[in-house]
N, C-alpha and C positions, 0 to 999 in steps of 0.2 A: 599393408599400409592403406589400400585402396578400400580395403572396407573399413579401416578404424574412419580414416574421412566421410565414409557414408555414412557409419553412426551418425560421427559429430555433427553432421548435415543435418539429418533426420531430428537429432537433439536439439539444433542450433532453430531450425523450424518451429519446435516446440517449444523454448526459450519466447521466441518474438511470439509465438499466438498467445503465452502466460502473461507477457508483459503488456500486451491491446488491454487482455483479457482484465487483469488488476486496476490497469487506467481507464477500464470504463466502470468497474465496482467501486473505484474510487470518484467517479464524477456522477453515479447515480446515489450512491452514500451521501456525498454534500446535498444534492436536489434534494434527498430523501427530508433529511433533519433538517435542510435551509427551509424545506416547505412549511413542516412541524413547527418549527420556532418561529417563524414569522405568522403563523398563526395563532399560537400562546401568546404573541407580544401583542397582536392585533387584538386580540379576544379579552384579553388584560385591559387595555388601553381602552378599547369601547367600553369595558365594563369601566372601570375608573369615571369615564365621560356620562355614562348613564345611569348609574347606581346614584339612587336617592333614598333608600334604607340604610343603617346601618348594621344590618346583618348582610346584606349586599356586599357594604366593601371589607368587612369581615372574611365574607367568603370570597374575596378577592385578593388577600393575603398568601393562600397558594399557589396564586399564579406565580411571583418569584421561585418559590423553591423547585415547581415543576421544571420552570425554565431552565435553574441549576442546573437541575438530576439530567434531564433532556442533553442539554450543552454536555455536561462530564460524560455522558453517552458519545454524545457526536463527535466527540476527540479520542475517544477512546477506538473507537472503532472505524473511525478514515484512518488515521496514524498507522493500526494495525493494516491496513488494505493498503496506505502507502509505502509502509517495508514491507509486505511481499513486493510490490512493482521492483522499490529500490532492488530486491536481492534478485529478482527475474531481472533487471539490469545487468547486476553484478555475474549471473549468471552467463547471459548473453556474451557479455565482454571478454570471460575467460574463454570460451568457447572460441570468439572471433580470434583471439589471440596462438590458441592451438592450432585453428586452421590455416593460422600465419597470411589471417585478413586485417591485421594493425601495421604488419612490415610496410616500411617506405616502398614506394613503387622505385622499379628499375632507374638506375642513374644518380638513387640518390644513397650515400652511404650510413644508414645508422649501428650503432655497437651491437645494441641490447635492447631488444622489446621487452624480455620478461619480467614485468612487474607480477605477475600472476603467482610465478614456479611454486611458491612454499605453500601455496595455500589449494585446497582441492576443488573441483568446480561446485561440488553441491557446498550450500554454506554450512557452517562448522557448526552452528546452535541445531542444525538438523540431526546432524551426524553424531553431534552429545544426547541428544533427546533419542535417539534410534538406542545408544548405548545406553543409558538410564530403563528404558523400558524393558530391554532382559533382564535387569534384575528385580524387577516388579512381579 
């Protein structure tokens, strides 16, 4: 029993470094594309303000659809970087709960911590995609 705890320790370690580690990919993602796009808007907007040709604001015309394609990027790929954080959460949580760190402290009586039991610590889209991949 003494070493199944040491795993889950050494896992539960690696759990919290996955979970820093996705909430800073995730807060460097936003700067990235918050930087990008306010530069498109900026760069749009000056042109609009100084364009006195009309092939100027002709070729000012793609600045919306850049901004789109840009944007459909920037959700696409924090959303993805905020589920991992969320399942490195979710991760963490069943872990805390096996090492019987969610039990009420002494004195106090609860039933049932196990909201976890049915379901296994790594999440279950991995565990399909692991099994999808041998038959490939």
């Amino acid at each position: 029993m003494e070493r199944e705890n040491e795993k889950l320790l050494k896992l539960y370690e690696l759990a919290i470094r996955e979970q820093h580690y996705f909430l800073d990919r995730h807060q460097s993602r936003i700067a990235f594309y918050s930087g990008i796009l306010s530069a498109l808007l900026a760069g749009t907007a000056a042109g609009l303000y100084k364009a006195s040709e009309s092939y100027q604001l002709i070729l000012l015309l793609i600045g919306p659809p850049i901004i789109f394609i840009v944007s459909a990027m920037a959700i696409t790929s924090t959303f993805r970087i905020y589920r991992l954080f969320l399942e490195a959460v979710t991760i963490r949580a069943k872990i805390e709960q096996t090492l019987g760190l969610t039990k009420a402290s002494r004195g106090h009586t609860e039933t049932n911590d196990a909201y976890w039991d049915l379901e296994a610590v790594i999440p279950e889209r991995y565990i399909k995609s692991r099994k999808g991949l041998r038959h490939i």
